[in-house]
PyMOL CGO cylinders between C-alpha atoms (Angstrom):
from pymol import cmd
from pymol.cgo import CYLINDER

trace = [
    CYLINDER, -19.71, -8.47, 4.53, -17.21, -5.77, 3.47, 0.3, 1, 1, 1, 1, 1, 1,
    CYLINDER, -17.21, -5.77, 3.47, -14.13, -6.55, 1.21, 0.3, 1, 1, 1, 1, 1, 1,
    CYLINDER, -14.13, -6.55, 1.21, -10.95, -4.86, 1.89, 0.3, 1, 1, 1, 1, 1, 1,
    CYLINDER, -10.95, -4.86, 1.89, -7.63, -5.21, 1.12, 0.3, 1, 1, 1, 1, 1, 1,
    CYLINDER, -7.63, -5.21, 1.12, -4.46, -4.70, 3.98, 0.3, 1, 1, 1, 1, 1, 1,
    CYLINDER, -4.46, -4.70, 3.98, -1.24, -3.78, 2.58, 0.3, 1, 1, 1, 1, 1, 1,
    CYLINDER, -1.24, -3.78, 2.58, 1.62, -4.63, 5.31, 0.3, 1, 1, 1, 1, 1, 1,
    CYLINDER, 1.62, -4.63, 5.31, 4.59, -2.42, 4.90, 0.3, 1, 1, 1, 1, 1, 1,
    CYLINDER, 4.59, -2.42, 4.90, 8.39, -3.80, 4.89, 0.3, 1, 1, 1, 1, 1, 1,
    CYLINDER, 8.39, -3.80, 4.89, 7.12, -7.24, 4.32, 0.3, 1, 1, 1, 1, 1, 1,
    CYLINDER, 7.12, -7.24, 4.32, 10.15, -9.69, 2.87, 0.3, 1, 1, 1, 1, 1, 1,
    CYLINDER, 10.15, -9.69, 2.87, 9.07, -12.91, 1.74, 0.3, 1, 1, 1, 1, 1, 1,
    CYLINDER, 9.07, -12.91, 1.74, 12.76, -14.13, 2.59, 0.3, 1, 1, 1, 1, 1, 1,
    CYLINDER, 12.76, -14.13, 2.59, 11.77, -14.23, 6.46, 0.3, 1, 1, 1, 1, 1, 1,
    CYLINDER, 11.77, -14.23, 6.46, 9.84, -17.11, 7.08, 0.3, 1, 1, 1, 1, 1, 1,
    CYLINDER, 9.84, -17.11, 7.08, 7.86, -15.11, 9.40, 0.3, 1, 1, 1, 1, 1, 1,
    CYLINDER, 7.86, -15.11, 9.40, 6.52, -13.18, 6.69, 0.3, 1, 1, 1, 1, 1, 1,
    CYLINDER, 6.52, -13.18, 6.69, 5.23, -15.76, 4.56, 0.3, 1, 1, 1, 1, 1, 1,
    CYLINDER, 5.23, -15.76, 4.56, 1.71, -15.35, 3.04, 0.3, 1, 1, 1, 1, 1, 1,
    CYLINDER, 1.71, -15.35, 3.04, 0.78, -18.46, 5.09, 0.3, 1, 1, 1, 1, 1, 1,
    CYLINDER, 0.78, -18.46, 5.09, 1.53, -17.20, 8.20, 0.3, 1, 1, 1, 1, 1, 1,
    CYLINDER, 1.53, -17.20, 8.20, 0.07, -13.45, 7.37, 0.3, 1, 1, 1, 1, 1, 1,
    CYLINDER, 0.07, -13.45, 7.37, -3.12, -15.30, 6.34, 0.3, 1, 1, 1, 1, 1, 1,
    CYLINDER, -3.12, -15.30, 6.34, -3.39, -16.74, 9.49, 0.3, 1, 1, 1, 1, 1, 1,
    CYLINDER, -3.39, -16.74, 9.49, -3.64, -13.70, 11.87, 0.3, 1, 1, 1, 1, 1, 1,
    CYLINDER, -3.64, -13.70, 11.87, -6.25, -12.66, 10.07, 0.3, 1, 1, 1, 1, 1, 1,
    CYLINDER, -6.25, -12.66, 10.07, -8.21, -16.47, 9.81, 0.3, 1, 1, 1, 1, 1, 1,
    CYLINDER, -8.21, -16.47, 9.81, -7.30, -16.08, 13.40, 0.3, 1, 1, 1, 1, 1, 1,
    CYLINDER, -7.30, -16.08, 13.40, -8.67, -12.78, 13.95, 0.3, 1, 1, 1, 1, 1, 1,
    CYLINDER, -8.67, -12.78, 13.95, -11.88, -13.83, 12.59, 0.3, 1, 1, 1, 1, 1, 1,
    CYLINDER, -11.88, -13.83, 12.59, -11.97, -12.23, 9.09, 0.3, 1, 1, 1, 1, 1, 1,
    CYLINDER, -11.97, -12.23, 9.09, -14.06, -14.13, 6.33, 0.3, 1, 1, 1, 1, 1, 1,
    CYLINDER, -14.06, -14.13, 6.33, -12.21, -15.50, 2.84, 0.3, 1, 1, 1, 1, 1, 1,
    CYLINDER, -12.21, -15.50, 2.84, -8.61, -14.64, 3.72, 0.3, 1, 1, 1, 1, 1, 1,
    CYLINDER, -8.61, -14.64, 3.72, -6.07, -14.79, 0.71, 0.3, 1, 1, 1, 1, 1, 1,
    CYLINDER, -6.07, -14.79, 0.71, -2.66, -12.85, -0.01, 0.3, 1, 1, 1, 1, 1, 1,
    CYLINDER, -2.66, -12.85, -0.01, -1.66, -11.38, -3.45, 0.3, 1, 1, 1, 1, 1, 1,
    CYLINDER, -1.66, -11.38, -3.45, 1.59, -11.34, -4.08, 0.3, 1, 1, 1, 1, 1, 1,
    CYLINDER, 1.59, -11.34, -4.08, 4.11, -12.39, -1.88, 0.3, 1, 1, 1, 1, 1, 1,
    CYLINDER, 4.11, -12.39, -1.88, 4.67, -8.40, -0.78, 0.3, 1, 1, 1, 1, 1, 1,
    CYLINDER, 4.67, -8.40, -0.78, 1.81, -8.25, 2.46, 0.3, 1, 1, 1, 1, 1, 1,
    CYLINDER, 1.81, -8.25, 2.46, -1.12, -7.64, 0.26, 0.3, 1, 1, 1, 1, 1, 1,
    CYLINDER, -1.12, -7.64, 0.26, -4.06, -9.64, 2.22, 0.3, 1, 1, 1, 1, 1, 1,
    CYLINDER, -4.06, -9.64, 2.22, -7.56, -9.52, 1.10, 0.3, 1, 1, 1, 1, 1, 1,
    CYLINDER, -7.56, -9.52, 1.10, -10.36, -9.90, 3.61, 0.3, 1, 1, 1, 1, 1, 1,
    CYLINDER, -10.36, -9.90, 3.61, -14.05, -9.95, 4.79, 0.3, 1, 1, 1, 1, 1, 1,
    CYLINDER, -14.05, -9.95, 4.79, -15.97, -8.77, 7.59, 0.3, 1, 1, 1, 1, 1, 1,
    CYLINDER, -15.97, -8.77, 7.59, -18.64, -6.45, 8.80, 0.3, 1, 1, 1, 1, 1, 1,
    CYLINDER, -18.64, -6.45, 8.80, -16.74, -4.47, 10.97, 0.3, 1, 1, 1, 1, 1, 1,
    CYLINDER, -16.74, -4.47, 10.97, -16.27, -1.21, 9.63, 0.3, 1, 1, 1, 1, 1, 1,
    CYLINDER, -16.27, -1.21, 9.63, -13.88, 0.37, 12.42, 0.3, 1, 1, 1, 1, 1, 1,
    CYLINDER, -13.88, 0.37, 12.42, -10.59, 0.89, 10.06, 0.3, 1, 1, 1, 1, 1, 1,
    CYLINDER, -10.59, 0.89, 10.06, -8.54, 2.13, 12.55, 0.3, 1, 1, 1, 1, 1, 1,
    CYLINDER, -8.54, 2.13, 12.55, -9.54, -0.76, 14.66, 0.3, 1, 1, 1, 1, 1, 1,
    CYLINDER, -9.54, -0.76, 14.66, -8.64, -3.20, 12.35, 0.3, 1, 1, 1, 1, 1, 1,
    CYLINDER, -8.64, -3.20, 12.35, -5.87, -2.13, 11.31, 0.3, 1, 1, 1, 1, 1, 1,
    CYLINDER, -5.87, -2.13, 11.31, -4.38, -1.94, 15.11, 0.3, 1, 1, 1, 1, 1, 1,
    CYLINDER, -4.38, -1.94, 15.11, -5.61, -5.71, 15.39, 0.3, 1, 1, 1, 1, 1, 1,
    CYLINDER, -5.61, -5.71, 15.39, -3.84, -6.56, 12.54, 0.3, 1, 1, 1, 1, 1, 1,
    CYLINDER, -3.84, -6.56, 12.54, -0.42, -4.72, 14.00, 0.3, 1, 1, 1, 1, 1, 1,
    CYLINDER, -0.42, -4.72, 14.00, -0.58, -6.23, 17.45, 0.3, 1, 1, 1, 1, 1, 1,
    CYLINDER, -0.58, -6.23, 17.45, -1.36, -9.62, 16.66, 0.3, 1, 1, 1, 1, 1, 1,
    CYLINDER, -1.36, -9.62, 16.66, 1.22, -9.49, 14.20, 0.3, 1, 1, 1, 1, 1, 1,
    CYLINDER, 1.22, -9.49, 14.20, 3.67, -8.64, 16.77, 0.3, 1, 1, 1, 1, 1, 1,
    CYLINDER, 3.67, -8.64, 16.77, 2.03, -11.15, 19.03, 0.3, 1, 1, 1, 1, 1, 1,
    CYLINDER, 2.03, -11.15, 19.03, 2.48, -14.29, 16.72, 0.3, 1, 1, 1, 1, 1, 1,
    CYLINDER, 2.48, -14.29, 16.72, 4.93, -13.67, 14.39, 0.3, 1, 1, 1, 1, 1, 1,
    CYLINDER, 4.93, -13.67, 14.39, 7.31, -11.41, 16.17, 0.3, 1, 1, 1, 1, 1, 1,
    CYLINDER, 7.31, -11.41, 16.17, 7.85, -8.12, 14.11, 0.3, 1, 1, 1, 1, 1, 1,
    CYLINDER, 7.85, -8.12, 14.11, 6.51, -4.95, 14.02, 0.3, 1, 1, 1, 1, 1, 1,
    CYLINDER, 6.51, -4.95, 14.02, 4.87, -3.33, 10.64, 0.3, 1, 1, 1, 1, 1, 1,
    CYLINDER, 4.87, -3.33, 10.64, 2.63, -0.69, 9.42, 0.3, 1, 1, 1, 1, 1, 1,
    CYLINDER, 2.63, -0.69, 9.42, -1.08, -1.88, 8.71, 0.3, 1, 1, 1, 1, 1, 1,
    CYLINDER, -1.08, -1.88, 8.71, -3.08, 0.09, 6.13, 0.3, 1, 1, 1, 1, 1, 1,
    CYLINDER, -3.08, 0.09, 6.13, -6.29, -1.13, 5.09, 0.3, 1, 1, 1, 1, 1, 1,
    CYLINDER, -6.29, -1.13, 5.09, -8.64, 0.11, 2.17, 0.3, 1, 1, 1, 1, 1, 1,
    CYLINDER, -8.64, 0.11, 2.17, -12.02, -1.44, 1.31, 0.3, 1, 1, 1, 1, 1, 1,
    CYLINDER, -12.02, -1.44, 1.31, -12.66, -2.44, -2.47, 0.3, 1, 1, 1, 1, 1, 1,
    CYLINDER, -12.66, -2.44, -2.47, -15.01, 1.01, -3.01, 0.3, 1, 1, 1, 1, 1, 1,
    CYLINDER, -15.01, 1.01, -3.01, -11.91, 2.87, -1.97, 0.3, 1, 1, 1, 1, 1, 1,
    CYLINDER, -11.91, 2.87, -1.97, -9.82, 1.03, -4.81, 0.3, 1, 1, 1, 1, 1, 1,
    CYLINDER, -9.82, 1.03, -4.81, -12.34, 1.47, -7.13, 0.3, 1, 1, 1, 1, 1, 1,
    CYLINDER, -12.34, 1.47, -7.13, -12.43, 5.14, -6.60, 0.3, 1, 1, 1, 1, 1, 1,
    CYLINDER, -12.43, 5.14, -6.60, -8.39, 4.65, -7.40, 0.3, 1, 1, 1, 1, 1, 1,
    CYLINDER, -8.39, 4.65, -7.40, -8.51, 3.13, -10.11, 0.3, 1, 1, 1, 1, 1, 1,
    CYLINDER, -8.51, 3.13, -10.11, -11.68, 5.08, -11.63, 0.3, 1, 1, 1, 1, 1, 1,
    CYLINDER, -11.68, 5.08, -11.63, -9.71, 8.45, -10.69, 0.3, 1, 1, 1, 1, 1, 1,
    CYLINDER, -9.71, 8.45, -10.69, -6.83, 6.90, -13.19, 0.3, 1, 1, 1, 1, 1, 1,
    CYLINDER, -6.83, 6.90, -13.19, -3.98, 9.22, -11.87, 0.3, 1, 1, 1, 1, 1, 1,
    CYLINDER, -3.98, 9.22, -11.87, -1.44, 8.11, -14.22, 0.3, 1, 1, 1, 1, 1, 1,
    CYLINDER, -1.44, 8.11, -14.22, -3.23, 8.27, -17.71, 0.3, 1, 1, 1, 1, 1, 1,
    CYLINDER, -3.23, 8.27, -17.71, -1.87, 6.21, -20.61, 0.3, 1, 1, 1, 1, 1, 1,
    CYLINDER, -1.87, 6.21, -20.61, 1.82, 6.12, -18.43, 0.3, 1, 1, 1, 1, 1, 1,
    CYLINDER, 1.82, 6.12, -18.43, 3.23, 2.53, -18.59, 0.3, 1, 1, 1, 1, 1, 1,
    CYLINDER, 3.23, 2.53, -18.59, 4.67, 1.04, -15.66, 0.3, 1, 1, 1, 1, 1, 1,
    CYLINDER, 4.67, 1.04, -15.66, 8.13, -0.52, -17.03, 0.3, 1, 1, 1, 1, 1, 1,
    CYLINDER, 8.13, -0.52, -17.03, 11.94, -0.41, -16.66, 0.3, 1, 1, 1, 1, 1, 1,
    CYLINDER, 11.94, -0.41, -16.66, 12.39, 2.81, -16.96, 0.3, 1, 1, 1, 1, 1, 1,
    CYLINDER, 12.39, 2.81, -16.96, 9.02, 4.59, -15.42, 0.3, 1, 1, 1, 1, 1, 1,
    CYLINDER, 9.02, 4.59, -15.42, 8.07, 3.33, -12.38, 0.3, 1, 1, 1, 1, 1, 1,
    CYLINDER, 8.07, 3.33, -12.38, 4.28, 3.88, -11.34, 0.3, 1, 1, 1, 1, 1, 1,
    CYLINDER, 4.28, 3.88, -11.34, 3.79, 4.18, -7.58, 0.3, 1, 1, 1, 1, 1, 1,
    CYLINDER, 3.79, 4.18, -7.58, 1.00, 3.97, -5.23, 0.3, 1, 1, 1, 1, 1, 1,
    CYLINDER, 1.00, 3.97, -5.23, 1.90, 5.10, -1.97, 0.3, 1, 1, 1, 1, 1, 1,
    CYLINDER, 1.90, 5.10, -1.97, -1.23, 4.48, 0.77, 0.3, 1, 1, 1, 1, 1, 1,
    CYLINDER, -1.23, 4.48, 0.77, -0.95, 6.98, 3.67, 0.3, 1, 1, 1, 1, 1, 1,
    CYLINDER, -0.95, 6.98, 3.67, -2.04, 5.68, 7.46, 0.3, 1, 1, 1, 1, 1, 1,
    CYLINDER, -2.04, 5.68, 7.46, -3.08, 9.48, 8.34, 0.3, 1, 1, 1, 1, 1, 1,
    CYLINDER, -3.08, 9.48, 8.34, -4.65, 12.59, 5.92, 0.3, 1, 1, 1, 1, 1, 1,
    CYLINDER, -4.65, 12.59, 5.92, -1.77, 13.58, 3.74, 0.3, 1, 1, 1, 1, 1, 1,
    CYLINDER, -1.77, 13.58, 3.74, -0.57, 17.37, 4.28, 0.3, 1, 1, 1, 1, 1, 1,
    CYLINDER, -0.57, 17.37, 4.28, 1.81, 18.14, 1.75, 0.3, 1, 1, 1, 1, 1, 1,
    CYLINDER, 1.81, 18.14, 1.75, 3.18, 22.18, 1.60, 0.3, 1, 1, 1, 1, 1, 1,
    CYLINDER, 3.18, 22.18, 1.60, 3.31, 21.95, -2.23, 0.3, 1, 1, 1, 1, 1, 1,
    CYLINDER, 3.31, 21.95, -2.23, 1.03, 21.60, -4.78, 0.3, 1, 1, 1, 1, 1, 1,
    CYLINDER, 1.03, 21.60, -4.78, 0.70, 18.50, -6.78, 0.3, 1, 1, 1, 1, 1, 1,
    CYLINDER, 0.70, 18.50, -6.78, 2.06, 18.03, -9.75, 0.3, 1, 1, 1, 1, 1, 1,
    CYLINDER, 2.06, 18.03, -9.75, 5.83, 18.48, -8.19, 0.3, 1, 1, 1, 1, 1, 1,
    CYLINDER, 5.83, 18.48, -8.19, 8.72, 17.17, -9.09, 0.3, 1, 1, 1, 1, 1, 1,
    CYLINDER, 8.72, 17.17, -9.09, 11.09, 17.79, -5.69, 0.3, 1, 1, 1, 1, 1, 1,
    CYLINDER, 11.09, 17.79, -5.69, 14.16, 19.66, -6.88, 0.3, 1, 1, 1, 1, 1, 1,
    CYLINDER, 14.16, 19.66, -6.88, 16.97, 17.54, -8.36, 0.3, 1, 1, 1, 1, 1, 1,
    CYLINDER, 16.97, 17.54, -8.36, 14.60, 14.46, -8.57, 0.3, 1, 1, 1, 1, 1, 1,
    CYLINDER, 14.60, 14.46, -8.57, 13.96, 12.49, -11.18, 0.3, 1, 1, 1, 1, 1, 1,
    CYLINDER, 13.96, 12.49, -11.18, 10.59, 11.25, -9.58, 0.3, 1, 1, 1, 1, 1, 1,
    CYLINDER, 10.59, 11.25, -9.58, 7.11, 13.59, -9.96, 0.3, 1, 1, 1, 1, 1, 1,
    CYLINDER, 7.11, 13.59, -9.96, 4.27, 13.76, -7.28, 0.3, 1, 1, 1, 1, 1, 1,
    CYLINDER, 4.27, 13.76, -7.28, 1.13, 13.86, -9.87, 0.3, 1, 1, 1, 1, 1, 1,
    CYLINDER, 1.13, 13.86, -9.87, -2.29, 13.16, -7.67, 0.3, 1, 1, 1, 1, 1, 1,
    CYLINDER, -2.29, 13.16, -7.67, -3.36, 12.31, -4.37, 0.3, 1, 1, 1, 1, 1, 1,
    CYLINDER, -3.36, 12.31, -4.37, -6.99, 10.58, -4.50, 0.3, 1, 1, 1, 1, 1, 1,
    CYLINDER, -6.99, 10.58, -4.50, -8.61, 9.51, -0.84, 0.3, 1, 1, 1, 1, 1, 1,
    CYLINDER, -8.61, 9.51, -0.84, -5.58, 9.74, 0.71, 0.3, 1, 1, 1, 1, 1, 1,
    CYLINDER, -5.58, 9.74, 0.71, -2.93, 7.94, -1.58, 0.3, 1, 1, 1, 1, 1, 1,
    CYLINDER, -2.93, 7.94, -1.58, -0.54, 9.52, -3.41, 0.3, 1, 1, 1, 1, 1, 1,
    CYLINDER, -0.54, 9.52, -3.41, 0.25, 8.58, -7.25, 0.3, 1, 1, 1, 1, 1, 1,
    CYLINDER, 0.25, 8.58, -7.25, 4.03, 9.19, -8.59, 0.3, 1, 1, 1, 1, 1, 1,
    CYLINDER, 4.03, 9.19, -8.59, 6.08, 8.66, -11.64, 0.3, 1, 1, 1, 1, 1, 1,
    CYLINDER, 6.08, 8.66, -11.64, 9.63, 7.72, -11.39, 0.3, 1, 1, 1, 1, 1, 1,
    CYLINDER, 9.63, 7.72, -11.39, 12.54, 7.88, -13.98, 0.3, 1, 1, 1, 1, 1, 1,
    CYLINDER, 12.54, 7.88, -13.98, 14.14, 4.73, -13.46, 0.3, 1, 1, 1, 1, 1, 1,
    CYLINDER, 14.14, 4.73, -13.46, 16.90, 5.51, -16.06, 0.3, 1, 1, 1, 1, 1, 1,
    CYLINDER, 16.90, 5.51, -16.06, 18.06, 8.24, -13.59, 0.3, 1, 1, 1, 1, 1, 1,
    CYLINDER, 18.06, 8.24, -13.59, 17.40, 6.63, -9.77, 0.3, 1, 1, 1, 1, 1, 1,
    CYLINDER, 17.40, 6.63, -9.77, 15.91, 3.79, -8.56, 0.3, 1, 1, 1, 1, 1, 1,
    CYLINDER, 15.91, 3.79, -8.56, 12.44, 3.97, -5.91, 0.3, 1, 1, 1, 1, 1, 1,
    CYLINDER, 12.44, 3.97, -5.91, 14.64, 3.62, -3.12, 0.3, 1, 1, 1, 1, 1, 1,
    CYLINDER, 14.64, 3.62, -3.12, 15.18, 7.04, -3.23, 0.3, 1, 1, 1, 1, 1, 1,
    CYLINDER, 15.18, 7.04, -3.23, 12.28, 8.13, -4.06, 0.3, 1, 1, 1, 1, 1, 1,
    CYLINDER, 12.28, 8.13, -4.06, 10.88, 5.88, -0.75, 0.3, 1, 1, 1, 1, 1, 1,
    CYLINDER, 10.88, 5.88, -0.75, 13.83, 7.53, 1.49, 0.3, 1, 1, 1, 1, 1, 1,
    CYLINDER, 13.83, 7.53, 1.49, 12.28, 11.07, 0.30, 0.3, 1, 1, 1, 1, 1, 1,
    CYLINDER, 12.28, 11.07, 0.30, 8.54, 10.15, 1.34, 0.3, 1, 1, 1, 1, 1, 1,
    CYLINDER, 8.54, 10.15, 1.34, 9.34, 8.78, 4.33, 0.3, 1, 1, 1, 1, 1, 1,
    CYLINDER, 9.34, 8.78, 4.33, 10.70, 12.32, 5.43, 0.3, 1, 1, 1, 1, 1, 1,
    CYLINDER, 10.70, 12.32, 5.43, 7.61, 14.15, 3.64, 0.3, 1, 1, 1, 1, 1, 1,
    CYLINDER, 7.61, 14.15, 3.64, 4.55, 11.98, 5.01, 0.3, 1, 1, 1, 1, 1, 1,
    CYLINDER, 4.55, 11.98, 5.01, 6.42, 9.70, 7.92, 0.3, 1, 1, 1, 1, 1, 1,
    CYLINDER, 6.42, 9.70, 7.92, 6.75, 6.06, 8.13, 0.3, 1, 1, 1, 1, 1, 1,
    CYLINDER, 6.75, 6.06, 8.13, 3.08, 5.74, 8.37, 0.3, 1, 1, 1, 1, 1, 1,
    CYLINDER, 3.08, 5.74, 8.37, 2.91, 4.47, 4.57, 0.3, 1, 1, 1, 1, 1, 1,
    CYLINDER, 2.91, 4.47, 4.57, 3.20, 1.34, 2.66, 0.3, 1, 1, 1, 1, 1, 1,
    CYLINDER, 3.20, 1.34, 2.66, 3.72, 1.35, -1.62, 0.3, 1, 1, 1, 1, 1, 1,
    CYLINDER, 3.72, 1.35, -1.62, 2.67, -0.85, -4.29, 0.3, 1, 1, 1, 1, 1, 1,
    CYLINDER, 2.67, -0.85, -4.29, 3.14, -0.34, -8.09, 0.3, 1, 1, 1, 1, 1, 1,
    CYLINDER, 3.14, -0.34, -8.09, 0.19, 0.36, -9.98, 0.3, 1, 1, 1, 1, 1, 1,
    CYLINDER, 0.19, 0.36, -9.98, 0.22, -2.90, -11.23, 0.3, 1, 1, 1, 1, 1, 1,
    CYLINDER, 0.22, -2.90, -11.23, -0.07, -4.60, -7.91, 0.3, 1, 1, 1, 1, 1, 1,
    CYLINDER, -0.07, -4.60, -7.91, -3.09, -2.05, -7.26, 0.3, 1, 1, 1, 1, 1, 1,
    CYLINDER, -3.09, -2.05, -7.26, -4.58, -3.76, -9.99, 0.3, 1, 1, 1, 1, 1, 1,
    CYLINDER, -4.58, -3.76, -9.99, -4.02, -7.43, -10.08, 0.3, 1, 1, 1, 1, 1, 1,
    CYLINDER, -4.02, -7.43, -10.08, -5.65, -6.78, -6.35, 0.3, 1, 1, 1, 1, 1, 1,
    CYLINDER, -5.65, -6.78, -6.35, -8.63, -5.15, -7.46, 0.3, 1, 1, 1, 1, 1, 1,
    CYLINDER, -8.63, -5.15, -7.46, -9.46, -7.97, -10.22, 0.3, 1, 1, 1, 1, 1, 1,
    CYLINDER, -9.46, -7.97, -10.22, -9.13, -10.59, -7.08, 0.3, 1, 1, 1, 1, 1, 1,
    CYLINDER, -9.13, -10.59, -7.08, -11.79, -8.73, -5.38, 0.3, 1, 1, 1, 1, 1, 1,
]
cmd.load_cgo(trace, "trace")
């Protein structure tokens, strides 16, 4: 059995829909092995031998919609494809803190970007620094903007076919694997 991780985009733990119960239980239901959430953010760790990503991850999406009655994006990454994150170490000795944020941004397609990386968008106070298997690593000043904004602007670069977590969350996930 494979370990992967699913990260759920736009998931609120205010909507009782989105509780880490219920988001555990598509995927009991769906048949993966050792299902647990990290996080109460739509972080779900899983087993199983299939290998079909973009299978899974369309599974995940329409059963979703089928049980619990909302619509999100699914992106799933196996724990070799962390470890290749976390090995790469895109951010250096950077701290993740009130006033630099540290973002992981996982992309559902190959990420095109028409600038090369590092780049700091004009006027931002956020800096794209690496992309590594498809995910994009980038620094925020929070003393300037909040990641809101810095969300709002990826959305238009890549599409809506992405879901973020802060380096931190990338690695309290990896240790649970």
């Amino acid at each position: 059995m494979k370990k992967y991780v699913a990260f759920l985009r736009g998931i609120g733990p205010g909507n009782p829909n989105m509780r880490n119960d219920k988001l555990c239980a598509v995927f009991d239901e769906i048949g993966f092995n050792n299902v647990q959430s990290v996080i109460a953010s739509g972080n779900i760790i899983f087993e199983t031998d299939r290998t079909d990503i973009l299978g899974i991850e369309t599974e995940v999406e329409q059963t979703i919609l089928l049980r619990l009655g909302f619509s999100t994006t699914v992106i799933v990454r196996s724990a070799l494809q962390l470890q290749r994150l976390i090995t790469a170490n895109p951010f250096g000795n950077r701290i993740h803190g009130p006033t630099s944020y540290l973002l992981v941004t996982f992309t559902k397609k190959p990420t095109k970007l028409h600038f090369e990386l590092p780049y700091q968008p004009p006027g931002k106070p956020y800096q794209l620094i690496q992309i590594v298997d498809d995910t994009l690593f980038t620094v925020t000043d929070n003393t300037i903007v909040k990641t809101p904004d810095l969300m709002t602007w990826l959305e238009k670069e890549l599409s809506k076919g992405i879901s973020s977590r802060t380096w931190n969350t990338i690695l309290r996930i990896f240790k649970r694997f």
